[in-house]
N, C-alpha and C positions, 0 to 999 in steps of 0.2 A: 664768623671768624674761625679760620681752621688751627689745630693744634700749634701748628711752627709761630704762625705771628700770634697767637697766645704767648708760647714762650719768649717769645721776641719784645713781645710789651711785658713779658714780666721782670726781663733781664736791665729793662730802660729804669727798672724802680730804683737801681744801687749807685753806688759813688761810683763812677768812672774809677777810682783808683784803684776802688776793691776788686771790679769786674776785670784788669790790667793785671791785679796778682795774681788772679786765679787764671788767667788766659796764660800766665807764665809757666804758672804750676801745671796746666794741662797742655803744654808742650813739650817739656821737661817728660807727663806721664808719656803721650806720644813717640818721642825718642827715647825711652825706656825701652820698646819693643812689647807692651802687652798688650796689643794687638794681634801681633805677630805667636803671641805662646798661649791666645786664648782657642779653647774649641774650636774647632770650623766645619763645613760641613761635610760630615760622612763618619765625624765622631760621634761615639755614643757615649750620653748621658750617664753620667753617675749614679747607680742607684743608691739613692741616700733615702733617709728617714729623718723628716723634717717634722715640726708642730705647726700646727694652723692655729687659725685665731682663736680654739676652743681649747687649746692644750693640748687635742690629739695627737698621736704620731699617723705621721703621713707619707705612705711613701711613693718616689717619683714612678716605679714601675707598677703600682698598685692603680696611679690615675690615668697610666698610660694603658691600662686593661679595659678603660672605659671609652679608649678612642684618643687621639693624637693631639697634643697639648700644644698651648702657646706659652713657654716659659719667659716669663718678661722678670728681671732684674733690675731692681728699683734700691736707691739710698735709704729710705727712712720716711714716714710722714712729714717728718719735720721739713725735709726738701718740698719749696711749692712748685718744682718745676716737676716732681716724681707725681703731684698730687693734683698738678694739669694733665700729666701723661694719664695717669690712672682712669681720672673723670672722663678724659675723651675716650679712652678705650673700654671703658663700659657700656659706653654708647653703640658699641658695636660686638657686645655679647653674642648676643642672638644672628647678627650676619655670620660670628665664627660658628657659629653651634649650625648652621646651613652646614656647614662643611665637615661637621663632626669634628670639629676643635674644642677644645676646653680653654680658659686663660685662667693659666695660675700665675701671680705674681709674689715674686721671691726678695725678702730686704733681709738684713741682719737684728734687725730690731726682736725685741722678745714679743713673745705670742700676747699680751697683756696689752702692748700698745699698737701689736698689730688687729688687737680685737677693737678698740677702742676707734680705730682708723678706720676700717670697715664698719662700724654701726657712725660711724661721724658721717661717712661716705655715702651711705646706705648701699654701698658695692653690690655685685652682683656675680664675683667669682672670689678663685680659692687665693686667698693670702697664709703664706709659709712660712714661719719665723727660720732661719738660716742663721743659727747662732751660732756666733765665734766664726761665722763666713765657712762653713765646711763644705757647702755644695760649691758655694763660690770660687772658694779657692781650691778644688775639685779642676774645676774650668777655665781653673788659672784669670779671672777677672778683678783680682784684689789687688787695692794698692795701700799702701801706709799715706797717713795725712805728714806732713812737717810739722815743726813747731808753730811756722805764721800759721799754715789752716787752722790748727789747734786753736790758735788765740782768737781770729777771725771767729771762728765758731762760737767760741765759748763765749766772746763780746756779742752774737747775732742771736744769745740763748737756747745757743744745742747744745743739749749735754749729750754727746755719745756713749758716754759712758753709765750713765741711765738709762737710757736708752735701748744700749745692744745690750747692757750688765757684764760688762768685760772693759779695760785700760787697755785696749788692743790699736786702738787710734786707726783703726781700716774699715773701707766700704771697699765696695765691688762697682766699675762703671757699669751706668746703665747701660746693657744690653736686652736682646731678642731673641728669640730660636724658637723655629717650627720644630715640633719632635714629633716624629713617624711612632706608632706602637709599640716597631720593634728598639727604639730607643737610640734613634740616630736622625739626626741633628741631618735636617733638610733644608734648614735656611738658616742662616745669621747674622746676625747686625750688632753693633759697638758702637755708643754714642762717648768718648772719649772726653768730648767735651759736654759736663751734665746739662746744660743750657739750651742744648739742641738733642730732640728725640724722635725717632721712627715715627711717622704719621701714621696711622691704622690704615688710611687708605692704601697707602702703597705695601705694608704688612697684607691686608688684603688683596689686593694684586698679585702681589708673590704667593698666595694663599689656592689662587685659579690658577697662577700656571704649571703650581703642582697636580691640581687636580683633572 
């Protein structure tokens, strides 16, 4: 079973009501336009100075010296649909590393529970703590939650606020970007709605017709 109808059977788990506010709220983010104000291709990346799961500082143009990154934007562990995406795209480490790609995966979560996620995982690339969303909203990919998601959440046992270590009530949708060495964004994808995410196969497709 490939990534989409994974997520597609994991989204069957919830009350239909819950899945109808959140379809709300993520057409509401749609007509916002932050699509529209997020990076696209031919911008270049922010060099920021992020932490990985070890607490190091890490920075975007330091991993881009090592060869051309797949910067992938993820919610949190807590998300199981960010922790489907993750799982299947590990599985295809090694097909990016053919191409001289790296996958770093980028959340707002603090480096403590982004380490813990990674040995829970037994992952096999770079996760980025992104605190207080600065690369993020960098790239313009940040949204503020409402009160319903708040409550929603806090009833489903997310605490964001543990989590990120900030009352900031924002995540970043998931998105994707190919980034060239010199630090420009060759491909890009926005999943607006978190439920639905970039297959790796077709990430790989677009991965050959660069190359």
């Amino acid at each position: 079973m490939g990534l989409l109808e994974e997520l597609n059977k994991e989204k069957m788990k919830y009350p239909k009501v819950v899945i109808k506010y959140f379809s709300i709220f993520t057409e509401k983010l749609i007509k916002s336009g932050i699509v529209e104000r997020a990076l696209k291709v031919g911008d270049k990346v922010p060099n920021i100075v992020l932490k990985n799961a070890l607490n190091e500082d890490v920075s975007i143009y330091d991993l881009l010296k090592c060869g051309p990154i797949i910067l992938k934007f993820y919610r949190g562990s807590w998300c199981p649909y960010c922790n489907l995406e993750l799982s299947f795209y590990a599985d295809y480490v090694e097909k990016f590393k053919e191409y001289s790609y790296s996958l770093v995966a980028v959340s707002p979560e603090l480096p403590d529970d982004s380490m813990s996620f990674s040995k829970r995982k037994n992952l096999s690339f770079t996760i980025l703590s992104d605190t207080n969303n600065i690369l993020a909203k960098k790239m313009k990919l940040v949204f503020k939650l409402n009160l319903g998601l708040r409550i929603l959440y806090r009833l489903g046992g997310i605490d964001l606020k543990n989590s990120q270590g900030n009352n900031n009530h924002e995540l970043p949708i998931p998105a994707t970007f190919l980034i060239n060495q010199d630090g420009v964004i060759e491909f890009a994808h926005y999943d607006v709605d978190y439920t639905v995410r970039l297959d790796p196969e077709e990430l790989l497709s677009n991965i050959n017709k660069l190359n």
